[in-house]
Backbone of each chain as ProteinMPNN parsed JSONL, in Angstrom:
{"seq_chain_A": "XXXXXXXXXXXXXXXXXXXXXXXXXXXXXXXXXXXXXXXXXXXXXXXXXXXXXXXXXXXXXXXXXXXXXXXXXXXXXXXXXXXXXXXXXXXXXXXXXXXXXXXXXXXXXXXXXXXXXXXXXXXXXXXXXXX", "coords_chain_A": {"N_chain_A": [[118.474, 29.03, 18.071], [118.593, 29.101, 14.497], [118.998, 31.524, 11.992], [118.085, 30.573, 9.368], [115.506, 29.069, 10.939], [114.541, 30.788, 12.184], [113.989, 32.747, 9.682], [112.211, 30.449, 8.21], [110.355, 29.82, 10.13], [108.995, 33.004, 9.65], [108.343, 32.563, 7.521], [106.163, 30.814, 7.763], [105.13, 32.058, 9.616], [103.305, 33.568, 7.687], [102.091, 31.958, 5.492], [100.538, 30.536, 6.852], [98.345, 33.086, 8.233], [95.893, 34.24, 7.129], [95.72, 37.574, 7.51], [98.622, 39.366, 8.274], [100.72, 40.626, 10.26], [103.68, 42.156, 11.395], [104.931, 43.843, 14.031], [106.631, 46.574, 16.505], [106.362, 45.492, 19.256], [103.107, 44.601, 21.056], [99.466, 44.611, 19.454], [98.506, 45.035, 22.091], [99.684, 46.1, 23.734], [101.431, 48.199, 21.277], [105.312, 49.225, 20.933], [106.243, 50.914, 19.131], [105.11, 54.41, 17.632], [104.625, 54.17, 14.681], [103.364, 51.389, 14.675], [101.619, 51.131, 16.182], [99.902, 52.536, 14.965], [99.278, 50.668, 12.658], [98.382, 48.6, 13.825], [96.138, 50.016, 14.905], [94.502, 50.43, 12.324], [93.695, 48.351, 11.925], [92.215, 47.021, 13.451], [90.39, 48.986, 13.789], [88.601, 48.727, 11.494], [87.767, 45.798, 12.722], [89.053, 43.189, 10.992], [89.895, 39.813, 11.747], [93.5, 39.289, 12.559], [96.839, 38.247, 12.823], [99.669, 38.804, 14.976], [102.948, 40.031, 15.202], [105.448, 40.412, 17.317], [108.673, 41.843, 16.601], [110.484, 42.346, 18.257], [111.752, 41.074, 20.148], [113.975, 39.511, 19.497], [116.7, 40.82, 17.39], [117.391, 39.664, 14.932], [115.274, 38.699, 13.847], [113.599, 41.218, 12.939], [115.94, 41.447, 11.144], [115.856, 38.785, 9.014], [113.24, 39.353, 8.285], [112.906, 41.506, 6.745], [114.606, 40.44, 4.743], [112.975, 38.403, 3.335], [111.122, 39.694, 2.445], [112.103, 42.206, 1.791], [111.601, 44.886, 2.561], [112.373, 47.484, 4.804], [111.335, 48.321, 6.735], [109.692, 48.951, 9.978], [106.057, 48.847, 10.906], [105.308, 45.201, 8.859], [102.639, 44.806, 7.004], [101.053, 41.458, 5.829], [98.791, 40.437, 3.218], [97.116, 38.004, 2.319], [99.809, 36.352, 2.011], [100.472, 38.494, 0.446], [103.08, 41.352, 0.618], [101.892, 44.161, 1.789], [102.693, 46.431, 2.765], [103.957, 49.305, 4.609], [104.076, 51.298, 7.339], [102.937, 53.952, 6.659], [101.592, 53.329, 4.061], [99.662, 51.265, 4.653], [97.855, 53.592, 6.225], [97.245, 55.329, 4.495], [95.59, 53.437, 2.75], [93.669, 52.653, 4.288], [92.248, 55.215, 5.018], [91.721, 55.864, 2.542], [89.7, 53.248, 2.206], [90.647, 51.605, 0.75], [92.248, 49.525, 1.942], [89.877, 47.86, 3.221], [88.56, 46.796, 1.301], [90.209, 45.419, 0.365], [90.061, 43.722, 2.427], [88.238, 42.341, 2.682], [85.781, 44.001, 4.486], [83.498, 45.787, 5.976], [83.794, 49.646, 4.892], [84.528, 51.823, 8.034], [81.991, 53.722, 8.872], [82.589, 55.844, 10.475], [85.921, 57.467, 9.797], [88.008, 57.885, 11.614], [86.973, 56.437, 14.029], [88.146, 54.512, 16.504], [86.898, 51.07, 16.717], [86.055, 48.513, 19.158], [88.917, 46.484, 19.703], [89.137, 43.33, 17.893], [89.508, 39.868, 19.144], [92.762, 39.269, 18.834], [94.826, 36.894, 17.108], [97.713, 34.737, 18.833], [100.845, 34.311, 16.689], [101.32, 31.486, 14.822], [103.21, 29.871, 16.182], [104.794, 30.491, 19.492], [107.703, 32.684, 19.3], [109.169, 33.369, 20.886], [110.054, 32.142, 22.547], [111.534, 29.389, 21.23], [113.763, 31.132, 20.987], [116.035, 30.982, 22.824]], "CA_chain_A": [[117.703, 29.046, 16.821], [119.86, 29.385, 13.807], [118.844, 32.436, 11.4], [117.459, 30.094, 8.721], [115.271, 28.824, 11.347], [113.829, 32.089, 12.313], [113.214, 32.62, 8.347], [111.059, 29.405, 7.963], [109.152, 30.533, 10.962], [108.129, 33.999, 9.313], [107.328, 31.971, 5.758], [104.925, 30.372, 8.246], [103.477, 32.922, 9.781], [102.675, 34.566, 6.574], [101.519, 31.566, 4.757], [99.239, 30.802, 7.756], [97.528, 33.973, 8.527], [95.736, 35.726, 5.645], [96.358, 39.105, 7.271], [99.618, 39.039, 9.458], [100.827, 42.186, 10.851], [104.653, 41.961, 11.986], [104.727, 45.002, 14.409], [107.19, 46.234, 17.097], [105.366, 45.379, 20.278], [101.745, 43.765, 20.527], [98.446, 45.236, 19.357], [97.54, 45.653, 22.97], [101.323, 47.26, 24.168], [102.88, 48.557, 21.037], [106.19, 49.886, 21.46], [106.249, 52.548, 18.308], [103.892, 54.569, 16.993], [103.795, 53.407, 13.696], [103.59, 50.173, 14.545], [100.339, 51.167, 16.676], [98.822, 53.25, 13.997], [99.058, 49.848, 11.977], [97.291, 48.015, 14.777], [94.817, 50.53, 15.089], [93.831, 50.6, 11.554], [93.38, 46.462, 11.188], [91.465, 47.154, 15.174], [88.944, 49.753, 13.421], [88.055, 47.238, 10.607], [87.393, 44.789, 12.814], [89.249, 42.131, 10.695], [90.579, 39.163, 12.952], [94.546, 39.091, 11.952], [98.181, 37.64, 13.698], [100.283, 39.678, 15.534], [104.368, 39.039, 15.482], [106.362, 41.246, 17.916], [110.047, 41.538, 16.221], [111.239, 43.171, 19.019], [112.691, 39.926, 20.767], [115.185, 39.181, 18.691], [116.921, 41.705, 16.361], [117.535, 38.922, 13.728], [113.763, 38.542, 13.276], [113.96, 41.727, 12.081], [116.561, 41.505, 9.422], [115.252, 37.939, 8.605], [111.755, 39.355, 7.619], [113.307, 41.924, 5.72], [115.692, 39.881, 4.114], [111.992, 38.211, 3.227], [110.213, 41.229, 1.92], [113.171, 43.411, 1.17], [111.509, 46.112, 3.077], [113.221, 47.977, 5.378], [110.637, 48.762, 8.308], [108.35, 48.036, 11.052], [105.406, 47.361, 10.847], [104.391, 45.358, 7.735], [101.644, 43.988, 7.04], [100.872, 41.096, 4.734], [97.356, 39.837, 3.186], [97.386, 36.857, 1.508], [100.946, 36.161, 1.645], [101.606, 39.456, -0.399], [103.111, 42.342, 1.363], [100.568, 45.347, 1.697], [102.624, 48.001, 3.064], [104.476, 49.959, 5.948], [102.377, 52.219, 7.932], [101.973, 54.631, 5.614], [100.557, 52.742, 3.004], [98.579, 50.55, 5.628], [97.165, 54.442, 6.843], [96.646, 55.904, 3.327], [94.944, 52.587, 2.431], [92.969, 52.368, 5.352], [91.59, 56.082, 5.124], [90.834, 55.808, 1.556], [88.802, 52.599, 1.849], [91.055, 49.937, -0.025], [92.25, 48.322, 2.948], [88.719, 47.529, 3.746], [88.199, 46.528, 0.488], [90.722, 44.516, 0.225], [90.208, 42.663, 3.36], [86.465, 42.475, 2.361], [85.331, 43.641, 5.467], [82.769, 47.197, 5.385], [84.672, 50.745, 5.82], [83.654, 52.141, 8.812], [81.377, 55.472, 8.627], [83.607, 57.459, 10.765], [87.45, 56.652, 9.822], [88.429, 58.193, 13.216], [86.103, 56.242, 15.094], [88.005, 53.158, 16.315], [85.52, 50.434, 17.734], [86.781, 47.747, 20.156], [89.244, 45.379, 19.009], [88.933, 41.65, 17.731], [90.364, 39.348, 19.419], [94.08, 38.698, 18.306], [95.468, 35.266, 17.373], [98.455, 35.042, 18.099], [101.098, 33.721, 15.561], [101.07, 30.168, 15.043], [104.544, 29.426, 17.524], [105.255, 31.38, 20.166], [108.768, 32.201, 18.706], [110.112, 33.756, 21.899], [110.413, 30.9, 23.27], [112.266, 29.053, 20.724], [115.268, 31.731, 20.406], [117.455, 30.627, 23.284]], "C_chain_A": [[118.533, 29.723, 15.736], [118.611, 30.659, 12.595], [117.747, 31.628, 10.267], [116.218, 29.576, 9.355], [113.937, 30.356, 11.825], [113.448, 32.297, 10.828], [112.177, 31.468, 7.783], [109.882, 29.746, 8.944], [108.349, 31.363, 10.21], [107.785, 33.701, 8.419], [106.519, 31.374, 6.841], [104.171, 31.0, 8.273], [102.701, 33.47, 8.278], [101.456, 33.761, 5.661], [100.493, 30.935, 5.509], [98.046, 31.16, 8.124], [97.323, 34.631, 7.384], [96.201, 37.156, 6.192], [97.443, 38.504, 8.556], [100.486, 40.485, 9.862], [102.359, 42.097, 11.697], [104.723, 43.281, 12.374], [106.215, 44.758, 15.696], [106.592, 46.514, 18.835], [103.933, 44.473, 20.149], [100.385, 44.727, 20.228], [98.138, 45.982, 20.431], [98.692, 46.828, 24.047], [101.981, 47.798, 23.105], [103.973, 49.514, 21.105], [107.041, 50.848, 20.775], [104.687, 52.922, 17.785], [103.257, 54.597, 15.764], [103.144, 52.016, 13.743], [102.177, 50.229, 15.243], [99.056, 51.842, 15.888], [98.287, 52.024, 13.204], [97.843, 48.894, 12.617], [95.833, 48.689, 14.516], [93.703, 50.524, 13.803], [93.208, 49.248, 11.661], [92.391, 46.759, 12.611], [90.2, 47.598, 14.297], [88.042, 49.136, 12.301], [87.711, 45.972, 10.72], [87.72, 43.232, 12.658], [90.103, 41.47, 11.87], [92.42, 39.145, 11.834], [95.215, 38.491, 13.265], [98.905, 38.548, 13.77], [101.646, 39.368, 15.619], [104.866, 40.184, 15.933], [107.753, 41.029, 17.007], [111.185, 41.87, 17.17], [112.397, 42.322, 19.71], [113.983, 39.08, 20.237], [115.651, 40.155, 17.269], [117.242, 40.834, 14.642], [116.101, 38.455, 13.042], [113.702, 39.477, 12.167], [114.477, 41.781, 10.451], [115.917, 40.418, 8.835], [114.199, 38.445, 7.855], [112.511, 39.961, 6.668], [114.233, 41.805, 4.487], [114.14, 39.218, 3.447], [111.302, 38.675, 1.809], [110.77, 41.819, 1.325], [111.699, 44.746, 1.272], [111.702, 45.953, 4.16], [112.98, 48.387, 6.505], [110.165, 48.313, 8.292], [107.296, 49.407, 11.013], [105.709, 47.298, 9.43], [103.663, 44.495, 7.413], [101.288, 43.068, 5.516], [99.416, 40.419, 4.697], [97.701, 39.097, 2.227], [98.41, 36.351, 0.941], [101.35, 37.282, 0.614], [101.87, 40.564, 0.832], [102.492, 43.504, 0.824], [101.644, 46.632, 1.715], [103.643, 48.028, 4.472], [103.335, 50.243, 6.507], [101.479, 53.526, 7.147], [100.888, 54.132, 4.442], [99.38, 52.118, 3.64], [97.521, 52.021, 6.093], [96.493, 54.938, 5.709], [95.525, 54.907, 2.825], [93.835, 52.344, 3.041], [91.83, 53.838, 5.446], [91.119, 56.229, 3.875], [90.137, 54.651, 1.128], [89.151, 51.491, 1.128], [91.733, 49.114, 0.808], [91.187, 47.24, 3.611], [88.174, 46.51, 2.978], [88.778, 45.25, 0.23], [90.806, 43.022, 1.405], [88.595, 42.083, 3.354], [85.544, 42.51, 3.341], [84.463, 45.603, 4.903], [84.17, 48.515, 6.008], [83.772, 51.586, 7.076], [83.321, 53.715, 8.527], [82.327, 56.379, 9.078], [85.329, 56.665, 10.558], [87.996, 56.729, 10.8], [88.099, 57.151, 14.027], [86.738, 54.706, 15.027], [87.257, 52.178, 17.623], [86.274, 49.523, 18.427], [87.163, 46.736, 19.388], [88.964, 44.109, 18.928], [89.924, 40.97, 18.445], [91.918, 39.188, 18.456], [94.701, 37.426, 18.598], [96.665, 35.748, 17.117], [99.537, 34.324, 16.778], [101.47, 32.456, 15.612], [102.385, 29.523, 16.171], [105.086, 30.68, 18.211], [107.027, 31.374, 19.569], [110.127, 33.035, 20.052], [110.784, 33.042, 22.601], [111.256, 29.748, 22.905], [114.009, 29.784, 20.423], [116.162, 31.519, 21.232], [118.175, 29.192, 22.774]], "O_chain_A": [[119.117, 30.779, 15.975], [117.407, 30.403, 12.582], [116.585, 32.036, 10.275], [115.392, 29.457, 8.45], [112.732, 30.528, 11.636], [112.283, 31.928, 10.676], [111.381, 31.766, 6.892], [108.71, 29.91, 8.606], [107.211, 30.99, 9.925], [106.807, 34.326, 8.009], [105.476, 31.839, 6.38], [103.086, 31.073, 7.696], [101.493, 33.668, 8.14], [100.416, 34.254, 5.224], [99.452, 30.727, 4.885], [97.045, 30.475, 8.334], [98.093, 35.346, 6.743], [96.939, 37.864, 5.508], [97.252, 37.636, 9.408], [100.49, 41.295, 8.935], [102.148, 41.935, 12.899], [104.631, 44.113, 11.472], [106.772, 43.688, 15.943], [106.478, 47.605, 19.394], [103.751, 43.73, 19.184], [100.352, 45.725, 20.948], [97.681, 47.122, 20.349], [98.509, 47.836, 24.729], [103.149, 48.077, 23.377], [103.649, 50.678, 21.338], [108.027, 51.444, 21.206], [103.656, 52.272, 17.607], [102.08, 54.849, 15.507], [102.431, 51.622, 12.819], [101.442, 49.306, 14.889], [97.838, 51.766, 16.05], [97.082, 52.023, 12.952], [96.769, 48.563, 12.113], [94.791, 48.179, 14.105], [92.484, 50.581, 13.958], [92.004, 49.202, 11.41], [91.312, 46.371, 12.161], [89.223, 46.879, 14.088], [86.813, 49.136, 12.37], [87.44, 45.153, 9.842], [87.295, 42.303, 13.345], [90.779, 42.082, 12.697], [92.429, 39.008, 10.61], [94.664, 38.264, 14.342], [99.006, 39.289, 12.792], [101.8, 38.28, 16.175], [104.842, 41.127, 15.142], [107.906, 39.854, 16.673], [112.397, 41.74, 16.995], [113.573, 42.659, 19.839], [114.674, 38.185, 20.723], [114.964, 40.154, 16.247], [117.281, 41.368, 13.533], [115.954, 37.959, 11.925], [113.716, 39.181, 10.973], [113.989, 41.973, 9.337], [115.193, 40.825, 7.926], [114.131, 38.031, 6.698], [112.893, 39.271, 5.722], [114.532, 42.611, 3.606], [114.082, 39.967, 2.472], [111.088, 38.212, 0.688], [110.321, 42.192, 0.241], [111.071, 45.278, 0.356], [111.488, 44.911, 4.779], [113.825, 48.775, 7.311], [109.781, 47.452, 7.501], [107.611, 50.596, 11.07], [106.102, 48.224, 8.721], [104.008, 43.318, 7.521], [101.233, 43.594, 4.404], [98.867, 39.95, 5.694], [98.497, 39.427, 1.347], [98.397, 35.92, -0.212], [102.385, 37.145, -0.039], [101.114, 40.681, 1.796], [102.527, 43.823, -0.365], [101.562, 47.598, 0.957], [103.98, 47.068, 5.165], [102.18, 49.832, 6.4], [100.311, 53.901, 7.042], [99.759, 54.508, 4.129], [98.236, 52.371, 3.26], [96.358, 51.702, 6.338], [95.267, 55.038, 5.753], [94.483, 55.45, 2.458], [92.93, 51.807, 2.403], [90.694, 53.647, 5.879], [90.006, 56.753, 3.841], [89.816, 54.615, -0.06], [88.386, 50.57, 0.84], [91.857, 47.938, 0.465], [91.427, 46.213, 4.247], [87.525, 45.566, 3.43], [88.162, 44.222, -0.051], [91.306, 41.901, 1.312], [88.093, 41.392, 4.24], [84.661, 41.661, 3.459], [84.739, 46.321, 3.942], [85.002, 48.463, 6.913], [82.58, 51.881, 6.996], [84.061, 54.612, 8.123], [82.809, 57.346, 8.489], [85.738, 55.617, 11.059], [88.615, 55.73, 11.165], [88.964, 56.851, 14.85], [86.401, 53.845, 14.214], [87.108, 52.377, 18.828], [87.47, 49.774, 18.284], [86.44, 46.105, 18.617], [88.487, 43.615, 19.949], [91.092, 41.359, 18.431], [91.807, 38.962, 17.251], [95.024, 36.93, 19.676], [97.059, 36.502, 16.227], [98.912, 33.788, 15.863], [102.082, 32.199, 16.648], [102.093, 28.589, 16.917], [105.657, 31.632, 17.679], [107.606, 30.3, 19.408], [111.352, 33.157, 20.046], [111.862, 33.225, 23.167], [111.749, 29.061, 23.8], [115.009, 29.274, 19.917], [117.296, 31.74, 20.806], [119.314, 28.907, 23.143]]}, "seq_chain_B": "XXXXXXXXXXXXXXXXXXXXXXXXXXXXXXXXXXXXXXXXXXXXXXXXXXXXXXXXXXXXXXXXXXXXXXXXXXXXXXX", "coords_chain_B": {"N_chain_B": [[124.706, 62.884, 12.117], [122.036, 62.826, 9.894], [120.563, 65.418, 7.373], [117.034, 67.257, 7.398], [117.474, 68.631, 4.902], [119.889, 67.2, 3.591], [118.688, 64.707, 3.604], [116.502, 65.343, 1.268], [118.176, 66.522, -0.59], [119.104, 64.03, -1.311], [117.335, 62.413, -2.42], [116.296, 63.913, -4.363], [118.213, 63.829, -6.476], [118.147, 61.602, -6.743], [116.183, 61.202, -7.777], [115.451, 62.747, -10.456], [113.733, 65.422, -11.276], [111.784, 65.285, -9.032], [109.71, 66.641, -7.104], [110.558, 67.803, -3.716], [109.694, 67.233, -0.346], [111.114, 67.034, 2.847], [110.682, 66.99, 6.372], [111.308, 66.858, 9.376], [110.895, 64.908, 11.874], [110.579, 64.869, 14.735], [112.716, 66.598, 15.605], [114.79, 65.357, 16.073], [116.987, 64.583, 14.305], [116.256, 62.191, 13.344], [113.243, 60.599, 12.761], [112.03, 61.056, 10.058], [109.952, 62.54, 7.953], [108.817, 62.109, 4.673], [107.866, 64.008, 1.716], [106.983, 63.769, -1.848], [106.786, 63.972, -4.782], [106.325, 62.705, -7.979], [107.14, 62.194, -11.599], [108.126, 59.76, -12.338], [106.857, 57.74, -10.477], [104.599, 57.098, -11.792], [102.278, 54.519, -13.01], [103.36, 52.466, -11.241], [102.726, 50.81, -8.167], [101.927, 51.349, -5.062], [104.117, 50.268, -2.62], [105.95, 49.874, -4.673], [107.01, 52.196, -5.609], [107.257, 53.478, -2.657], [109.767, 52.19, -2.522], [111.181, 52.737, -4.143], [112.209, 54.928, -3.101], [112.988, 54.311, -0.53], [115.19, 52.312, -1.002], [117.377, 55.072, -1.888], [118.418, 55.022, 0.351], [119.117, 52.565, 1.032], [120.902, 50.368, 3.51], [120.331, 52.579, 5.899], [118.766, 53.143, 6.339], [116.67, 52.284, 9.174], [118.779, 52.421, 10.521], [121.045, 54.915, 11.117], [119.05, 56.929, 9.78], [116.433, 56.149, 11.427], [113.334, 56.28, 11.404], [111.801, 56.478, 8.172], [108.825, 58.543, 6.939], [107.001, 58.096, 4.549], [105.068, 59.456, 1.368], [104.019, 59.433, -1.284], [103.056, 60.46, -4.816], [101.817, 61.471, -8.172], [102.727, 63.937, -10.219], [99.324, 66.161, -10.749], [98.173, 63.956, -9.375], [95.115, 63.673, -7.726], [96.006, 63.674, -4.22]], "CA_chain_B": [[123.229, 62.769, 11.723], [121.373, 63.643, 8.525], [119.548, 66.435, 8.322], [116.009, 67.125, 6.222], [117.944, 69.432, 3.615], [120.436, 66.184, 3.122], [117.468, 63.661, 2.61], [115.639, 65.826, 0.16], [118.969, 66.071, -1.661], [119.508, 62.499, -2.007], [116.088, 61.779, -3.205], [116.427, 64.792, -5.536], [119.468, 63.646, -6.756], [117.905, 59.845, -7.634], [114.545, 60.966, -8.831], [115.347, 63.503, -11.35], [112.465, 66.248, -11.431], [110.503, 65.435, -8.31], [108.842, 67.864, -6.068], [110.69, 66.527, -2.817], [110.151, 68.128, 0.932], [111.664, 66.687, 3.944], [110.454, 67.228, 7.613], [112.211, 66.333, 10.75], [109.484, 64.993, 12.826], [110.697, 64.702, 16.058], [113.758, 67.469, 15.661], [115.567, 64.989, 16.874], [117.383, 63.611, 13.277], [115.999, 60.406, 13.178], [112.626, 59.83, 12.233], [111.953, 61.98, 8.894], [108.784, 62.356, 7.25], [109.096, 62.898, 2.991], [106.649, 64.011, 0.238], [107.758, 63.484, -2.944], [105.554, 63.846, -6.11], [107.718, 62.648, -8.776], [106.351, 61.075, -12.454], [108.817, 58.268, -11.556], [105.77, 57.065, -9.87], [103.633, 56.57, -12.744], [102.342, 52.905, -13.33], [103.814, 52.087, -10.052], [101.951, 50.061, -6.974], [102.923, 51.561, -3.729], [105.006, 48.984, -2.087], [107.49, 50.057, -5.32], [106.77, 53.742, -5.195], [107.697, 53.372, -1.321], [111.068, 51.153, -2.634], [112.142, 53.487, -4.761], [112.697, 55.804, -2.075], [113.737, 53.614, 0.449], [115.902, 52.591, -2.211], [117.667, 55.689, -1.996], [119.148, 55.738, 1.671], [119.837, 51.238, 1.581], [120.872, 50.292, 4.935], [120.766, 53.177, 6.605], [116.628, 53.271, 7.082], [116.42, 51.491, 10.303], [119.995, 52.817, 11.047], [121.268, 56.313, 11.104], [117.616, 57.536, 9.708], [115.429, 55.452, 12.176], [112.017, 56.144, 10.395], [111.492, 57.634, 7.13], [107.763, 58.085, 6.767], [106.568, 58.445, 2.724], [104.343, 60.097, 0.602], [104.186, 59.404, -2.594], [102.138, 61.006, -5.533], [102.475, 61.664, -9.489], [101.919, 65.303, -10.822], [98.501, 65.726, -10.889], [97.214, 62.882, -8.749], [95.079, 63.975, -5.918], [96.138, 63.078, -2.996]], "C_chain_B": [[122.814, 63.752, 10.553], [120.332, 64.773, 8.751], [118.382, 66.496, 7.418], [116.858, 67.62, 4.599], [118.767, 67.809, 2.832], [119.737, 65.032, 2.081], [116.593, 64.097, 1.085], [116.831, 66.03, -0.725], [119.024, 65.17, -2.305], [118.285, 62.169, -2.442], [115.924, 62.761, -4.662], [116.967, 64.176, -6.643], [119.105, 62.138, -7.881], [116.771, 60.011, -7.788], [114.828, 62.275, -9.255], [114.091, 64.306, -11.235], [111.566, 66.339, -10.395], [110.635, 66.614, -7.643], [109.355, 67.027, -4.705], [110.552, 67.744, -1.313], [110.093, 67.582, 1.808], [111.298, 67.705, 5.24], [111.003, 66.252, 8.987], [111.327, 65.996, 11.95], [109.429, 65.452, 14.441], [112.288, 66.092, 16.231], [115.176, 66.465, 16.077], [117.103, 64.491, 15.612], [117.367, 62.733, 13.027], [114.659, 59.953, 12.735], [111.951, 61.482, 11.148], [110.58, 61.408, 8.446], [109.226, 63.406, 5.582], [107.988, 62.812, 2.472], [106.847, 64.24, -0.645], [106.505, 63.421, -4.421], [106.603, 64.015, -7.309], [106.846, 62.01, -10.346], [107.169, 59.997, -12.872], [107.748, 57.678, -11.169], [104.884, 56.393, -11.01], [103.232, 55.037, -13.38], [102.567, 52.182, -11.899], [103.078, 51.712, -8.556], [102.65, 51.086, -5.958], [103.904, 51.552, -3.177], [106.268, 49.827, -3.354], [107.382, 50.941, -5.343], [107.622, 53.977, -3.993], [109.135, 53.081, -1.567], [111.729, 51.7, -2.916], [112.726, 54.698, -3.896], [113.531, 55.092, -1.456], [115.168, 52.962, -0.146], [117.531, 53.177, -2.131], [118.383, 56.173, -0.627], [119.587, 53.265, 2.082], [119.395, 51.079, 3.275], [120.651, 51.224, 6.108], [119.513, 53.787, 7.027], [117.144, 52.288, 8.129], [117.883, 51.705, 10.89], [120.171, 54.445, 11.49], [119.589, 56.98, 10.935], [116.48, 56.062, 10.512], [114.307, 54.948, 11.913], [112.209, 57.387, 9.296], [110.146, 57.457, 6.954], [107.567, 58.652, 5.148], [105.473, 58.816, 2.462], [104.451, 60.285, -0.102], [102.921, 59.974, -3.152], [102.685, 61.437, -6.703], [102.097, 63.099, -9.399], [100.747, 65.103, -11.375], [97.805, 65.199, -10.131], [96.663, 64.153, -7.617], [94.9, 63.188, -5.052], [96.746, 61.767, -2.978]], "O_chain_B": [[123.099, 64.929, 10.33], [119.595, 65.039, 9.702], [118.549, 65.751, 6.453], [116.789, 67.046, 3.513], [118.352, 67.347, 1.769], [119.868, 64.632, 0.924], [116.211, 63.378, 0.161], [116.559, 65.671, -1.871], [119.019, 65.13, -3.535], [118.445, 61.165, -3.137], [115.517, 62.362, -5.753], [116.32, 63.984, -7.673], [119.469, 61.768, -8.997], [116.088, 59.004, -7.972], [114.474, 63.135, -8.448], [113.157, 63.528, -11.035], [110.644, 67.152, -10.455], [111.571, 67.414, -7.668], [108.888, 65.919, -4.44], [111.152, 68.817, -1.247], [108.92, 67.313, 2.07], [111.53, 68.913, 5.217], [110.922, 65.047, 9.225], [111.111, 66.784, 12.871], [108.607, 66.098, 15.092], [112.685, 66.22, 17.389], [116.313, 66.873, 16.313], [118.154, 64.097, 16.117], [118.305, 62.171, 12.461], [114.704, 58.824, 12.247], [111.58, 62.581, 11.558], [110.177, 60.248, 8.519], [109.633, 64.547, 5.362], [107.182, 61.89, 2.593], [107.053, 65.453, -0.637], [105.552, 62.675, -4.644], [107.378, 64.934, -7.574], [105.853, 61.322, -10.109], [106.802, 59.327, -13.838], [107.695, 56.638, -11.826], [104.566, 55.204, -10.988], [103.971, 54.518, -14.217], [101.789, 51.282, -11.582], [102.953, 52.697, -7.828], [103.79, 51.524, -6.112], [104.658, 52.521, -3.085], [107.323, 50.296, -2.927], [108.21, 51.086, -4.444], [108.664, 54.613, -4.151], [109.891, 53.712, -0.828], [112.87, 51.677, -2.455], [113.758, 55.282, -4.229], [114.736, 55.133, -1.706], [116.213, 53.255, 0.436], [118.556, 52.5, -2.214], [118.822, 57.307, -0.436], [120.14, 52.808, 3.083], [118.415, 51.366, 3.963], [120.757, 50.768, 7.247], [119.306, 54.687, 7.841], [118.058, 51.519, 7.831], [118.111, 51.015, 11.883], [119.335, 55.014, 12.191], [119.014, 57.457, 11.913], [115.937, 55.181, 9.846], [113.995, 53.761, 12.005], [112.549, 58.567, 9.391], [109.857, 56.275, 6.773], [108.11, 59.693, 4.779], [104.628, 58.568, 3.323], [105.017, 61.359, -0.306], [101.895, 60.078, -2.479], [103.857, 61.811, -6.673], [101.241, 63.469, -8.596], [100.611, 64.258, -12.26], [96.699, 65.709, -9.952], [97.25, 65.043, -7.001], [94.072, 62.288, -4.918], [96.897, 61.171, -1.911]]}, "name": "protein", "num_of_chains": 2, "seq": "XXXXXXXXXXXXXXXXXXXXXXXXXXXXXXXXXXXXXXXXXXXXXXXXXXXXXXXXXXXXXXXXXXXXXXXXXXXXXXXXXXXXXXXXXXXXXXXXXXXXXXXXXXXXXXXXXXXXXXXXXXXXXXXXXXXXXXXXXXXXXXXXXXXXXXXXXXXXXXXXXXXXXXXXXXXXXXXXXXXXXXXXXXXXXXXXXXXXXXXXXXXXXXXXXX"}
């Protein structure tokens, strides 16, 4: 899978999934802990989003961020714009405009996260395409 | 490896006037947490708030500095 190839992919996923969440690991394993704080916030809100491990190929990586032109994992985009790292995704999320913006309610306790939504995942398995 | 004093230089250094303090999260020199209250910020979305930092170290986020985590804020703002 040639580099350009992997970049048409992630313009998919994005223009796909209203919220899309490129993390490193999956919602239900991930394998930092920003990347699980990000999970956890989009988890406690309930909203259904897409999940993209980058971990499987380090050119995913640069690809997205070649993308985005930002520089870490996770990040999450809603409506084809990019939202955020994890900080912004956490600050956003504890003051109520992530909620807002995903037009879903904030939950009473911000701590309190409830059982996740299913996760779709992203429209091509792309692990499977990189050899 | 960089150390907090370094990072809070170089952000010093390219935001004129801010309030900048660097923490070493893990001791380890690699994933840094900054808080920065600068009026650079002012007008400014997040996402470019965030940039302008990140900005300020290029390639070498997701390299040498591993994670930088941010915290942005104008003089004034709370929180």
């Amino acid at each position: 899978m040639t580099n350009d190839e992997i970049s048409a992919f992630l313009k998919q996923a994005i223009d796909e999934n209203r919220v899309m969440l490129f993390m490193k690991g999956t919602p239900e394993q991930p394998a930092c802990g920003f990347s699980a704080r990000a999970a956890g916030a989009l988890n406690a809100l309930g909203v259904q989003y897409a999940a993209l491990d980058i971990l499987p190929d380090q050119r995913i990586r640069e690809e997205l961020s070649g993308l985005s032109g930002w520089p870490t994992i996770p990040q999450l985009f809603v409506d084809k714009e990019l939202v955020g790292g994890s900080d912004i995704i956490i600050e956003m999320y504890e003051s109520g405009e992530l909620a807002e913006l995903l037009g879903v309610e904030q939950p009473e306790a911000v701590e309190a996260a409830p059982e996740p939504e299913p996760v779709r995942q992203a429209p091509i398995g792309l692990e499977n395409r990189l050899d | 490896m960089p150390t907090p004093a370094e990072l809070q230089e170089r952000i010093e250094a390219a935001l004129p006037g801010a309030e900048v303090s660097v923490d070493d999260l893990t001791g380890g020199g690699d994933h840094f947490r900054a808080e920065i209250v600068s009026d650079r910020f002012a007008g400014l979305s997040r996402i470019q708030q965030h940039k302008l930092v990140y900005d300020v170290f290029g390639p070498e986020i997701g390299g040498a500095i591993h994670a930088l985590s941010i915290k942005t804020s104008t003089p004034g703002a709370t929180s």
